[in-house]
LUMLOVO-229422 format. One line per 2 residues: number of its first residue (from 1); for each residue x, y, z of C-alpha. Coordinates in pm, whole numbers, always signed. Example, Ala and Ser with C-alpha at 12.3 -4.5 7.8 and 13.67 -1.06 7.14 Angstrom:
BEGIN
1 = +1230/-450/+780  +1367/-106/+714 $
This chain:
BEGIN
1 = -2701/-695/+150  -3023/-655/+39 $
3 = -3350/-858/-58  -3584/-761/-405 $
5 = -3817/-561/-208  -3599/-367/-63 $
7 = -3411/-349/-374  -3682/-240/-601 $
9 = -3833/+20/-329  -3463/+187/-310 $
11 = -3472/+224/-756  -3599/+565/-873 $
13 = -3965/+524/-937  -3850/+594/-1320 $
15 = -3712/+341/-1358  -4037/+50/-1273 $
17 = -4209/+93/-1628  -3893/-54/-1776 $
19 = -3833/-333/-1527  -4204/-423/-1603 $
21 = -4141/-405/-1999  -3847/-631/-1931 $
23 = -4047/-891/-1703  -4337/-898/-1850 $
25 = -4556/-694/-1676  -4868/-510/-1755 $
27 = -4781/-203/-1522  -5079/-12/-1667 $
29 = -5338/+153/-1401  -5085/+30/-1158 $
31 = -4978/+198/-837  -4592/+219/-777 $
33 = -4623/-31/-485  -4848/-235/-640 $
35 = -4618/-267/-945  -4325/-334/-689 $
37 = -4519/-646/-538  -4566/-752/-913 $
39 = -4185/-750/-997  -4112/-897/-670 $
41 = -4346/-1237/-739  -4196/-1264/-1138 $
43 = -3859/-1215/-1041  -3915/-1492/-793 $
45 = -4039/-1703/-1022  -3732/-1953/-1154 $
47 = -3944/-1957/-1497  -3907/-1645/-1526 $
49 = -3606/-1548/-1391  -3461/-1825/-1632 $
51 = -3626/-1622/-1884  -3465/-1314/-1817 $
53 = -3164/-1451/-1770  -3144/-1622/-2115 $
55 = -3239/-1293/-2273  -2898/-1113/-2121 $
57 = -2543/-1180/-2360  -2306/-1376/-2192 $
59 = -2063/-1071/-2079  -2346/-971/-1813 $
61 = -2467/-1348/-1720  -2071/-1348/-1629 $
63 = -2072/-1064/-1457  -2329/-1136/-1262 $
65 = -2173/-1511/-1176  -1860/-1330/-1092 $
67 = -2082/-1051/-865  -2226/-1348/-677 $
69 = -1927/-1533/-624  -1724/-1306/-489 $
71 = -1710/-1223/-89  -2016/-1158/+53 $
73 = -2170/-1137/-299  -2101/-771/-365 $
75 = -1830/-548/-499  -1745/-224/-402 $
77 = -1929/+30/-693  -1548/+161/-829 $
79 = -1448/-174/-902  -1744/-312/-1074 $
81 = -1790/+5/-1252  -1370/-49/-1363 $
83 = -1485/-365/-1488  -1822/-336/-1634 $
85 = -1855/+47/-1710  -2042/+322/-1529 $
87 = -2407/+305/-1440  -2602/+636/-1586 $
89 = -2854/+727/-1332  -3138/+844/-1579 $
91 = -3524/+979/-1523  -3776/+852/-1678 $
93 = -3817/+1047/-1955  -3454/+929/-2050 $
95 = -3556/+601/-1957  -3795/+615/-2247 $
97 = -3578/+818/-2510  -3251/+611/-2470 $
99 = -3398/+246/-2292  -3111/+167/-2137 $
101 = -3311/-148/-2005  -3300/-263/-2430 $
103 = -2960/-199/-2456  -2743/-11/-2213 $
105 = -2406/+199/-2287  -2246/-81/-2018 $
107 = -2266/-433/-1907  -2373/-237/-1556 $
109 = -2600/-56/-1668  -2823/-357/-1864 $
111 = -2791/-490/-1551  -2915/-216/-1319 $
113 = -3206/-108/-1607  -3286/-504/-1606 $
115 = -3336/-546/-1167  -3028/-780/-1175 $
117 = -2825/-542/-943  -2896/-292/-675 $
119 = -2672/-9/-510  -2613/-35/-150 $
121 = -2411/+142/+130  -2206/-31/+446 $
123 = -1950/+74/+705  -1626/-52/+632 $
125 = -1343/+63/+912  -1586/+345/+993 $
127 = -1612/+518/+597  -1924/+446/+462 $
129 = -1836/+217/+87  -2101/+177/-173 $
131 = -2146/-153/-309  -2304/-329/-630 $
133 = -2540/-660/-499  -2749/-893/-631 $
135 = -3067/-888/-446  -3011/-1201/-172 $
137 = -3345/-1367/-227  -3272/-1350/-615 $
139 = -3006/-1498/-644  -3146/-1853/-545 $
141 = -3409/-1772/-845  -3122/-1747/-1076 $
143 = -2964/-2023/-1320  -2590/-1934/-1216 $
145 = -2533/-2281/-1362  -2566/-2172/-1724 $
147 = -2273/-1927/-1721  -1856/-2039/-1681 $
149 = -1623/-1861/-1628  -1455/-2025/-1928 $
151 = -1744/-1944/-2179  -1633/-1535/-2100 $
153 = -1525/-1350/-2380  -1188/-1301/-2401 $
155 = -1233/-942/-2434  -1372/-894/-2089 $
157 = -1093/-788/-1848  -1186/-999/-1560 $
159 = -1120/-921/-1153  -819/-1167/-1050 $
161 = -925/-1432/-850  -651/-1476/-571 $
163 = -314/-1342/-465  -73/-1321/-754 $
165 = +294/-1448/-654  +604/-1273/-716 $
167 = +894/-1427/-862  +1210/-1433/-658 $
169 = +1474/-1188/-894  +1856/-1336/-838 $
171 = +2098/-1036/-981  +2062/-721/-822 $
173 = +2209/-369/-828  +2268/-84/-662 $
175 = +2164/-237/-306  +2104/-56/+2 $
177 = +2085/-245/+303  +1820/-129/+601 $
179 = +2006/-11/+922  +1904/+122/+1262 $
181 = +2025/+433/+1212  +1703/+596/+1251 $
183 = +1729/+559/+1627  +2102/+722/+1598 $
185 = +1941/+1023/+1442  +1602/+1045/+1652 $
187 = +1861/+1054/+1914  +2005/+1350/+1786 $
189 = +1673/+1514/+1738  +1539/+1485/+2071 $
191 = +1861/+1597/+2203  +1850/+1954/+1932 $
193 = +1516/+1988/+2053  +1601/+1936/+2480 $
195 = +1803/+2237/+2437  +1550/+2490/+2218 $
197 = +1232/+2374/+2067  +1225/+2302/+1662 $
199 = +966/+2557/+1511  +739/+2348/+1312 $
201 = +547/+2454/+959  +314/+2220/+866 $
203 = +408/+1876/+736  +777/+1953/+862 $
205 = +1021/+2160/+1072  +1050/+2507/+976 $
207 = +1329/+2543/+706  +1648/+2697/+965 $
209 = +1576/+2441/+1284  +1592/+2168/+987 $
211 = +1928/+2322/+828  +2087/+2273/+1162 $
213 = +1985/+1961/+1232  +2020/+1777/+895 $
215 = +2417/+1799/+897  +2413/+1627/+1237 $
217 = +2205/+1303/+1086  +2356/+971/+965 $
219 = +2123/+1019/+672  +2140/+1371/+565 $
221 = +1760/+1431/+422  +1486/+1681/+497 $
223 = +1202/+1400/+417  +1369/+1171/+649 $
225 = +1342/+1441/+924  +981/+1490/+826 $
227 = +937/+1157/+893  +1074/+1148/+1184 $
229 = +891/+1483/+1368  +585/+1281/+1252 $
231 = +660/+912/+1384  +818/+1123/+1677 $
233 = +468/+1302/+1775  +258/+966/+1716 $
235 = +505/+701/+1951  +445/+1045/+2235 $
237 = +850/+1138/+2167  +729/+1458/+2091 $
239 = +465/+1704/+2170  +342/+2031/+1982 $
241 = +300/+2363/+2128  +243/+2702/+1996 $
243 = +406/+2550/+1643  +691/+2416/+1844 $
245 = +824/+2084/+1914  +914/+2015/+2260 $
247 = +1061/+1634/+2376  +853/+1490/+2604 $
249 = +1087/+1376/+2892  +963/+1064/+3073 $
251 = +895/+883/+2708  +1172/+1023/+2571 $
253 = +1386/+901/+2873  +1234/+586/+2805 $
255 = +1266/+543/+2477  +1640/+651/+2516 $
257 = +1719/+401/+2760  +1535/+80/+2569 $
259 = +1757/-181/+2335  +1826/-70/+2011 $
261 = +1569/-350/+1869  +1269/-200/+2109 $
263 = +1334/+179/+1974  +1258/+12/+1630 $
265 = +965/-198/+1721  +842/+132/+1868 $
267 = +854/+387/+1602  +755/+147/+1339 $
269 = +437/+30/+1540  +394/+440/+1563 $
271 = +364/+462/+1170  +156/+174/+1154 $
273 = -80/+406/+1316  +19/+733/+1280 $
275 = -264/+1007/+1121  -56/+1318/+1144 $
277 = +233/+1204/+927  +57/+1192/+568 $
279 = +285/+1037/+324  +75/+1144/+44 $
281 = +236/+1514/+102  +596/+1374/+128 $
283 = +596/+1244/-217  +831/+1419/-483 $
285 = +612/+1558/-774  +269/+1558/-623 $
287 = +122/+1854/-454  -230/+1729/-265 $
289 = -466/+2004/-124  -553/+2088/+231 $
291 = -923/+2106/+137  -1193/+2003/-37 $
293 = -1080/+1629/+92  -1000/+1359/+379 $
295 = -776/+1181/+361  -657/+883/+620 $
297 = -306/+809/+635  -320/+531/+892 $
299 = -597/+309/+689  -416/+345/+348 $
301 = -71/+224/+563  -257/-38/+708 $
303 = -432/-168/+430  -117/-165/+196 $
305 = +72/-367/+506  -150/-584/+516 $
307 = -134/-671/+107  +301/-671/+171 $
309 = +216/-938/+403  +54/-1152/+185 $
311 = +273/-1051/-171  +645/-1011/-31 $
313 = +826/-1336/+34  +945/-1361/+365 $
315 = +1319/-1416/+211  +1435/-1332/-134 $
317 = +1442/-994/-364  +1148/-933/-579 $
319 = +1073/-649/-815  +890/-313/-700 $
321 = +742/-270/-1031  +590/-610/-1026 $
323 = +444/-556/-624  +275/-254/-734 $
325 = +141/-427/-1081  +18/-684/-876 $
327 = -150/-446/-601  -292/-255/-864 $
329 = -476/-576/-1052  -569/-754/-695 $
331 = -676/-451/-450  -623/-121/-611 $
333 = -858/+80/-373  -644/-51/-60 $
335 = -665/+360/+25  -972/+469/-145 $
337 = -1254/+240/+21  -1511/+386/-141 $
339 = -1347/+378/-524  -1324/+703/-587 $
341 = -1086/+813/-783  -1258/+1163/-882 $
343 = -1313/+1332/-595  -965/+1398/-484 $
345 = -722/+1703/-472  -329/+1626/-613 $
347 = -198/+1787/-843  +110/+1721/-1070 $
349 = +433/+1919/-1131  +237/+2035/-1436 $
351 = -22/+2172/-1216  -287/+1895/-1328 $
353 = -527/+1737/-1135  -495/+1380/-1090 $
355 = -831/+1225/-1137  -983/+901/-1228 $
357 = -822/+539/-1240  -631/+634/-1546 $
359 = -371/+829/-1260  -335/+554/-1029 $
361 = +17/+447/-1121  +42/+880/-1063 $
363 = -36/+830/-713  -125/+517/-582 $
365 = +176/+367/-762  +412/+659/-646 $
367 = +273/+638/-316  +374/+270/-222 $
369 = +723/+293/-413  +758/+576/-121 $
371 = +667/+366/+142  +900/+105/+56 $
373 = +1214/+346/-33  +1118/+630/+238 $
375 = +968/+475/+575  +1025/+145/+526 $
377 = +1384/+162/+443  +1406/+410/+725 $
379 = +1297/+207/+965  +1515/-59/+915 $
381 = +1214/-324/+751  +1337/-388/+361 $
383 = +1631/-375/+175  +1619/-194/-114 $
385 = +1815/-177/-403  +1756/-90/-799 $
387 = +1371/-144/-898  +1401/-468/-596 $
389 = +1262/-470/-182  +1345/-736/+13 $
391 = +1227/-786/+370  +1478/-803/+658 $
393 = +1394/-936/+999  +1266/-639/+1123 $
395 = +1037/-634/+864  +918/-983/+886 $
397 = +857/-959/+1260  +688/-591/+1188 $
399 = +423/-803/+903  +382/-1026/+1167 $
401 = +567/-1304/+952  +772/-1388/+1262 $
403 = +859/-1290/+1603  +1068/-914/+1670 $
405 = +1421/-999/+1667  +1563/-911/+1964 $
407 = +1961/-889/+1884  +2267/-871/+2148 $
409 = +2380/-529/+2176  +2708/-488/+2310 $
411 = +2772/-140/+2516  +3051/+114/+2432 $
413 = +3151/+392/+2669  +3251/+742/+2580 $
415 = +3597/+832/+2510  +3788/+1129/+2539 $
417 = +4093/+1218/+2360  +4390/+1444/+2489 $
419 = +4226/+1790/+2306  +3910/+1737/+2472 $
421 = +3713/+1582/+2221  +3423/+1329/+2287 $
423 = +3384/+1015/+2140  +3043/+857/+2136 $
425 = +2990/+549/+1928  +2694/+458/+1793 $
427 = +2668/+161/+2052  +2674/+401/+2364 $
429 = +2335/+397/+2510  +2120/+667/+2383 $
431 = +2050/+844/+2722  +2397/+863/+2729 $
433 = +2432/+1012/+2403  +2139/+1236/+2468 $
435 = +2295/+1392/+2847  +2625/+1454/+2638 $
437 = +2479/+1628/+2390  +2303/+1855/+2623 $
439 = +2608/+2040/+2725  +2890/+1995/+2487 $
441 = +2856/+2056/+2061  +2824/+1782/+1806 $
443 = +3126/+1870/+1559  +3077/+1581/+1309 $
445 = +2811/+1300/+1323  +2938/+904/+1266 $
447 = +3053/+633/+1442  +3144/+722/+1623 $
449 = +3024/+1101/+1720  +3250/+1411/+1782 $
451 = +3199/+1598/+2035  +3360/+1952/+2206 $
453 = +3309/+2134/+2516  +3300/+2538/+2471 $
455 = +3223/+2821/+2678  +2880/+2860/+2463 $
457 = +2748/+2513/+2536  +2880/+2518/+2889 $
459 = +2617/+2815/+2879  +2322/+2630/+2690 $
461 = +2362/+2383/+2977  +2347/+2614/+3270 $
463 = +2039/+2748/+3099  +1920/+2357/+3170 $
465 = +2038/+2340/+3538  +2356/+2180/+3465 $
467 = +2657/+2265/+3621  +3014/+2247/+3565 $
469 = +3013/+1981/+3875  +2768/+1786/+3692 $
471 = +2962/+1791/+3347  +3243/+1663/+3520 $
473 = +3111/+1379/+3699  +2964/+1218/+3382 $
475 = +3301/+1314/+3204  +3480/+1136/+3492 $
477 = +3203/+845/+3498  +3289/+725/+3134 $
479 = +3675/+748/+3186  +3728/+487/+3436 $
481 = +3992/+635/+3649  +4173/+817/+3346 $
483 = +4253/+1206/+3443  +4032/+1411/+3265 $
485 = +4222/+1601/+2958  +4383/+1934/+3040 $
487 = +4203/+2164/+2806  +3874/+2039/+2958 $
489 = +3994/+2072/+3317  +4026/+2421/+3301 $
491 = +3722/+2509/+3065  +3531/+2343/+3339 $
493 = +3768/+2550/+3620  +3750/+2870/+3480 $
495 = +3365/+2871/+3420  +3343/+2699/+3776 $
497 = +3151/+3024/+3860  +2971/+3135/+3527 $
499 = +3104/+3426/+3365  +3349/+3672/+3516 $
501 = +3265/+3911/+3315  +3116/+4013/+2937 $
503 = +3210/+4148/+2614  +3012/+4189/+2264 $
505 = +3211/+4127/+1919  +2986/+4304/+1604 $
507 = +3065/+4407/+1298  +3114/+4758/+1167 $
509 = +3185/+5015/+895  +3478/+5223/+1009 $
511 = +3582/+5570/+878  +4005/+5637/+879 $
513 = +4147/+5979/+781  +4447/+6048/+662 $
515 = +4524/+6279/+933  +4372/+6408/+1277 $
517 = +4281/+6730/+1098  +4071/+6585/+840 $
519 = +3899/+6386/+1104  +3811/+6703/+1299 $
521 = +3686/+6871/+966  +3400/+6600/+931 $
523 = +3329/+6632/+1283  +3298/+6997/+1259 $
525 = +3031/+6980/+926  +2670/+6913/+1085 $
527 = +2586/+6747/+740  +2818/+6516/+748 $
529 = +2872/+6433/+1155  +2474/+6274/+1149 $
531 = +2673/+5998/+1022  +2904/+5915/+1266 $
533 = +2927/+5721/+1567  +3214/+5669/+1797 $
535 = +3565/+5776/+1770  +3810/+5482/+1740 $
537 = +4071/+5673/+1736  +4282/+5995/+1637 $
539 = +4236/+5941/+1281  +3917/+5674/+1294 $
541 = +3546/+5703/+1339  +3259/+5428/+1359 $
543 = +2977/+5499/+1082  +2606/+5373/+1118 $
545 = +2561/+5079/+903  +2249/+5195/+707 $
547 = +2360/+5544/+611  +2750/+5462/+471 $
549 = +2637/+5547/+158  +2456/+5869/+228 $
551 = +2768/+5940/+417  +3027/+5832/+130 $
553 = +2788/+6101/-145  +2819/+6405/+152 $
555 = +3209/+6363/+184  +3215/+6362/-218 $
557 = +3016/+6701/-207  +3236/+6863/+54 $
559 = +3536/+6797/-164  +3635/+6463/+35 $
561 = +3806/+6190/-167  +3673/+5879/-42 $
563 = +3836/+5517/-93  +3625/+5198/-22 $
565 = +3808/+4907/+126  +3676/+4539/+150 $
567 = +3338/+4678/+225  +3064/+4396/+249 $
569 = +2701/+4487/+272  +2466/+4158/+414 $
571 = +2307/+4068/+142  +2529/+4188/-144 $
């Protein structure tokens, strides 16, 4: 950081008639620099700066030994300021009224008032961080030797050293062990969206694509989709268009076609990295803003993985609430370099803003409970079961605690039964999986996977250049030499062609008479024909849809009983 010159040219010019009272200084008649070369040779001085340093309590000589002992010999402002209070940046005219250089409202503030500490700014990953220094050259002018660490009052809440460990936790409940299933179900996503894009609304599909798709997952959650759109987009699955998502088809091909174990190592090394999936937005019960903000996903992922790494045992169950305890007391700003805990925009489900340290359980807490229980779990990197995370050896290998596991996969082929159903287990190669789904319908998702052949997804894959020739030949591929089931034999026949011809089934409101007269009566009223469409018959009529009811109060003015049978209105 910095030396004392620079130190004392960087304080408000307020500020030098204190630091002179406090060094002994006759600042009278001087100039500001001149005054500033005058600190700068007492401070110097080891006399003096003994002098000074005997006249602090010893809460700030600690603070300071703790400032200049720690890496690089500064501390980033938030945490100081957690530990030794805020710093009040006064005039001088409040200088004089309140002489916070005497005695100030904080150990930080004696400190700053008495040219022990300076404020200073440095790029860390590209933010720019504020830090609290001791001057470089003043330190060596300093007797750090008077002050322990043991002589601190007990009082003080002091900044933990080192690491904490976490205790291994025996008896456990409620477990949930990790799976691959993730792939399963980005396989099924990428195969939805080959055959019509996903319409996409902000942080997430739009709410009817993700109805249709969510039935059709392993594990049946909107967040989970979220997830995946967003891990999708960043490992180049998936690109964005117009608020659509579209596959992209040479990575998705070969993503499809990779082991099971490479699909994971790839979408988790995607949300190691990832900026457009924000799990701050994900998380149940807070509400962030768009505005006002930044926020950056990928450094806060990055710098919690890399505290997981050094807190979670590579084997053994430990407690969540004790991980994020122990975050909180070792590295509590892992995603707010800078300390601030003021300046951002979440709200609550009451609607309150969530500001200063006093929230951080609020948020930060919440935040890496979800990244354990939500991504991580997703991905197949930690067991999880009730308040306990364990890492599996996915997750070692993705902490870089050991090499990426790269398990035997046996294959599986697709089966057929007698009704034409289509059996795809979950051990089928995913490009197979994928080419199926693109012309028959997924009836019921498992292990394995249901699927039919029907005239409308016979359609859907025409629409994709795929003919009935081609539907048969991958049919015919997976049954080695079995005949191909009846039923689908002559689906695949009769729509050889396409379409021989077309008809159109709707719903309608339908007017019977009791008799062919009465039925020529209404015709014969102007005010009450407007209503009528069709003839069905000698005794039926259609009605328009939106005016049954204007129709029903006409035929009860012309003297026309009318009865209402099992008549549904959308909506009602």
């Amino acid at each position: 950081m910095k030396n004392l010159f620079a130190t004392l040219h960087d304080y408000d010019p307020g500020m030098l008639p204190a630091l002179a009272e406090i060094w002994r200084i006759d600042s009278k008649s001087l100039t500001d620099d001149e005054m500033i070369r005058q600190l700068q040779a007492a401070m110097l001085d080891p006399e003096t700066a003994e002098a000074a340093w005997d006249r602090l309590d010893e809460p700030a000589r600690s603070a300071l030994q703790l400032l200049v002992s720690s890496a690089q010999r500064r501390m980033k402002i938030g945490q100081f300021e957690r530990f030794y209070g805020k710093i009040r940046k006064l005039g001088r005219a409040q200088i004089e009224r309140v002489q916070p250089h005497i005695q100030g409202e904080t150990i930080a503030e004696t400190l700053y008032y008495r040219g022990f500490i300076g404020e200073g700014f440095d790029k860390v990953e590209g933010n720019l961080i504020g830090f609290i220094f001791v001057p470089t050259d003043l330190i060596a002018a300093l007797p750090l030797h008077k002050t322990t660490y043991e002589s601190l009052d007990n009082d003080i809440e002091m900044p933990p050293e080192e690491l904490p460990a976490l205790g291994l936790i025996d008896a456990v409940d409620d477990v949930s062990r990790a799976d691959t299933s993730i792939v399963d179900d980005m396989t099924t996503l990428l195969a939805a969206l080959q055959s019509r894009p996903g319409a996409v609304e902000k942080e997430g599909f739009a709410p009817d694509f993700a109805a249709a798709i969510v039935p059709f997952m392993l594990r049946r959650a909107e967040s989970r989709l979220s997830f995946m759109l967003g891990i999708a987009e960043c490992a180049e699955l998936i690109s964005r268009e117009d608020s659509k998502a579209h596959p992209k088809r040479k990575e998705t091909r070969t993503w499809l076609e990779a082991p099971r174990a490479t699909q994971i190592e790839r979408l988790a090394k995607a949300w190691l990295t990832c900026a457009t999936y924000r799990e701050m937005w994900h998380i149940p019960g807070l509400y962030p803003e768009d505005s006002g903000w930044s926020y950056d996903a990928a450094a806060a992922r990055n710098a919690l993985m890399q505290l997981l790494a050094d807190l979670l045992p590579e084997h053994g169950w430990v407690s969540v609430n004790d991980l994020i305890e122990n975050i909180k007391e070792f590295e509590p700003d892992f995603q707010r370099l800078d300390g601030d805990y003021d300046s951002w925009y979440i709200r609550n489900d009451a609607g309150e803003f969530l500001s200063g340290f006093e929230s951080w359980d609020a948020v930060e807490g919440s935040l890496i409970e979800f990244y354990l229980v939500g991504p991580m779990h997703w991905l197949g990197l930690v067991d999880i079961g009730e308040d306990v995370v364990r890492l599996t050896a996915y997750g070692r290998a993705f902490l870089e605690l050991s090499d990426w596991p790269q398990p035997a996969e046996p294959s599986a082929r697709i089966a057929v039964r007698n009704d034409g159903t289509l059996l795809a287990p979950r051990r089928v190669n995913r490009f197979e999986r994928f080419q199926l789904a693109r012309f028959a319908h997924c009836a019921q998702a498992g292990d394995p996977y249901h699927y039919r052949i029907d005239a409308t997804s016979i359609q859907r894959a025409a629409a994709q250049d795929i003919n009935t020739q081609h539907i048969h030949s991958f049919i015919t591929r997976h049954l080695e030499g079995k005949p191909l089931p009846l039923p689908i034999v002559k689906l695949l026949r009769n729509w050889q062609a396409g379409a021989k011809t077309s008809v159109t089934l709707e719903s309608m409101i339908v007017l019977r008479t009791t008799s062919e007269e009465t039925l020529e009566k209404i015709f014969a009223i102007p005010a009450l024909r407007r209503y009528l469409g069709a003839r069905l018959g000698a005794t039926a009529c259609a009605v328009r849809e939106d005016q049954w009811e204007a129709l029903r109060d006409s035929l009860g003015e012309n003297a026309i009983d009318v009865d209402i049978t099992r008549l549904r209105i959308d909506g009602e």
